[in-house]
C-alpha positions, 0 to 999 in steps of 0.5 A, a space after each residue: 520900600 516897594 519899588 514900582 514901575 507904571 507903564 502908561 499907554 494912552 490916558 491909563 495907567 496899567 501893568 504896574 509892577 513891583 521891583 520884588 516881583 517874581 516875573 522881574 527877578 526871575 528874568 533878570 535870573 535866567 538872563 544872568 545864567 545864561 551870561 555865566 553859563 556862557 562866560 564859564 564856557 569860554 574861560 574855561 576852553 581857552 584856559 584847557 586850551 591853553 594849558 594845552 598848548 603850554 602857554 603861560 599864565 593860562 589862568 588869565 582866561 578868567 579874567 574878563 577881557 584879559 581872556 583876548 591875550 591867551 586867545 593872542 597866544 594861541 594863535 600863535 604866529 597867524 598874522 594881523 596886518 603882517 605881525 605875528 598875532 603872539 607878539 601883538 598879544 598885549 597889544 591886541 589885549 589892552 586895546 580890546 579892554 579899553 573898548 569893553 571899559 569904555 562901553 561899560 563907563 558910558 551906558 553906566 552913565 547913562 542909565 544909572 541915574 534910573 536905576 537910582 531914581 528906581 531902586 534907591 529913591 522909590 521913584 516911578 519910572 514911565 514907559 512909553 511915547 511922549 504924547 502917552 506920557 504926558 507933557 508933565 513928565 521928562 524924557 530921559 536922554 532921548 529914550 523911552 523913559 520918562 521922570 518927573 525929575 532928571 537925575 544926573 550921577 554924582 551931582 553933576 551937571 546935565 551940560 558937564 554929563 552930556 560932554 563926558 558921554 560925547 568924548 566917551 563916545 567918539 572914543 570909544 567908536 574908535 577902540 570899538 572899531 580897533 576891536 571888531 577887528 581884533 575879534 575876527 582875526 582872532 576868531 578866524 585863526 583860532 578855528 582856523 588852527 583847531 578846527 579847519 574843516 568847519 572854521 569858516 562857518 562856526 568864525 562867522 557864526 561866531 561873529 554874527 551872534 556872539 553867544 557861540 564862540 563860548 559853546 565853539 571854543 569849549 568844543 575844541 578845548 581838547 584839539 590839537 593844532 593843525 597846519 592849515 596849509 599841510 591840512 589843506 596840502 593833504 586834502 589836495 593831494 588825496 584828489 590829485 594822487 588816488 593811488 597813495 604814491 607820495 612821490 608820483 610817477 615822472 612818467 605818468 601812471 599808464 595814460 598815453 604813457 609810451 613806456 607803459 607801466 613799470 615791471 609790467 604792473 597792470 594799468 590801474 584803472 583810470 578814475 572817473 572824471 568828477 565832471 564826468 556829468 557836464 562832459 559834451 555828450 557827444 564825445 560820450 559812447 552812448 549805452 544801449 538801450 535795449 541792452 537788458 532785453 538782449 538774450 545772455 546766449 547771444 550775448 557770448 555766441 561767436 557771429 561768425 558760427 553760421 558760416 561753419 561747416 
């Protein structure tokens, strides 16, 4: 049986195209690469990760939703409203399957009545507004597509189908919100833990488009952990202590040091403010301008030749 969907728009009919066409297969083809691709990717960078670290049970970055609990452990003792992630771990995970679950039941219920009214009965699905449509035809479920007949899954009613996807959905916001805010923490930990020079950028873009924890965590499957606060510690320092001397100097380092320096070492060179370009100009020696013109010779001629003899 060849399955067709017309599309209306104004009186015609156009664009009709069969369910064994090439251009559908081949977009639900790519779509559905692209969705493993990326699923792969992420599995198994957390799962090398994993192994990595020496967390058990690693192989459950495989399972979809289940990969949040080894995110968990990774994370190791980053905290989530003052617990430490690893020991909210099954927690955070079942909370986070819950909400992908219940999104799948409720748009599965939601359009699987056209996809057997498409696919197993041959039916004609159409596209478009109501006034194109026609007033013959029925909107489904306040979308765009319209059927001669409503069809509701497993023979239930339209009133009992519309009170599951309302309990579903008031639900589902609920472990949805639970889980955005499960997603950024760990996010935000995980590159924070295993990439601290970027991980404020890649959370974020991993958070606006989803698509790139997957490519992100595959880069970093081969890291080892970083103590942010000694990254951020060893970052400080370096600005702070130029010369490399772990322990400073209680005396100072020469500048306005009245004991000078120590062993009669001489006086590094003081280095040059990093705002040395918004300093107030007048406190500034001014260069001169015509320096380059001047003559070499004068330059080392002693002031006072003249008045020898």
């Amino acid at each position: 049986m060849t399955t067709t969907f017309n599309a209306i728009v104004g009186t015609s009919k156009f664009n009709t195209i069969s369910i064994q066409d090439w251009h559908i297969w081949s977009g639900l083809g790519i779509a559905l690469a692209i969705y493993v691709a990326l699923y792969l990717l992420r599995s198994i960078g957390l799962y090398v990760l994993a192994k990595k670290q020496g967390v058990r049970k690693a192989f459950l970055a495989w399972i979809p939703g289940v990969w949040m609990f080894i995110a968990c452990k990774l994370v190791g003792n980053a905290r989530f409203f003052s617990q430490p992630m690893q020991n909210l771990a099954v927690i955070m995970c079942v909370g986070f399957s819950i909400a992908e679950v219940l999104t799948f039941v409720y748009y599965f219920l939601l359009y699987f009545p056209l996809i057997e009214y498409a696919v197993i009965r041959g039916e004609t699905i159409y596209v478009g507004t109501s006034a194109q449509a026609g007033s013959s035809l029925i909107r489904y479920m306040g979308t765009s597509f319209f059927v001669e007949k409503q069809i509701y899954p497993f023979g239930m009613q339209a009133r009992t189908l519309y009170q599951i996807l309302d309990i579903i959905y008031y639900v589902s916001s609920i472990f949805d919100l639970a889980s955005i805010f499960i997603t950024v923490s760990v996010y935000f930990a995980l590159f924070r833990k295993f990439w601290p020079q970027h991980y404020m950028l890649i959370s974020l873009l991993s958070i606006f488009v989803s698509g790139l924890f997957p490519i992100f965590v595959f880069v970093i499957r081969k890291k080892n952990p970083i103590d942010y606060n000694e990254y951020l510690r060893a970052r400080y320092g370096a600005y702070r202590n130029p010369y490399g001397n772990p322990y400073g100097n209680p005396y100072g380092t020469g500048y306005g040091n009245p004991y000078g320096t120590q062993g009669g070492a001489e006086r590094p060179k003081e280095p040059d403010s990093p705002f040395e370009d918004f300093e107030d100009k007048k406190n500034k020696k001014p260069s001169e301008p015509f320096e380059e013109f001047a003559d070499k010779k004068a330059k080392n001629k002693d002031p006072f030749d003249e008045f020898d003899n």
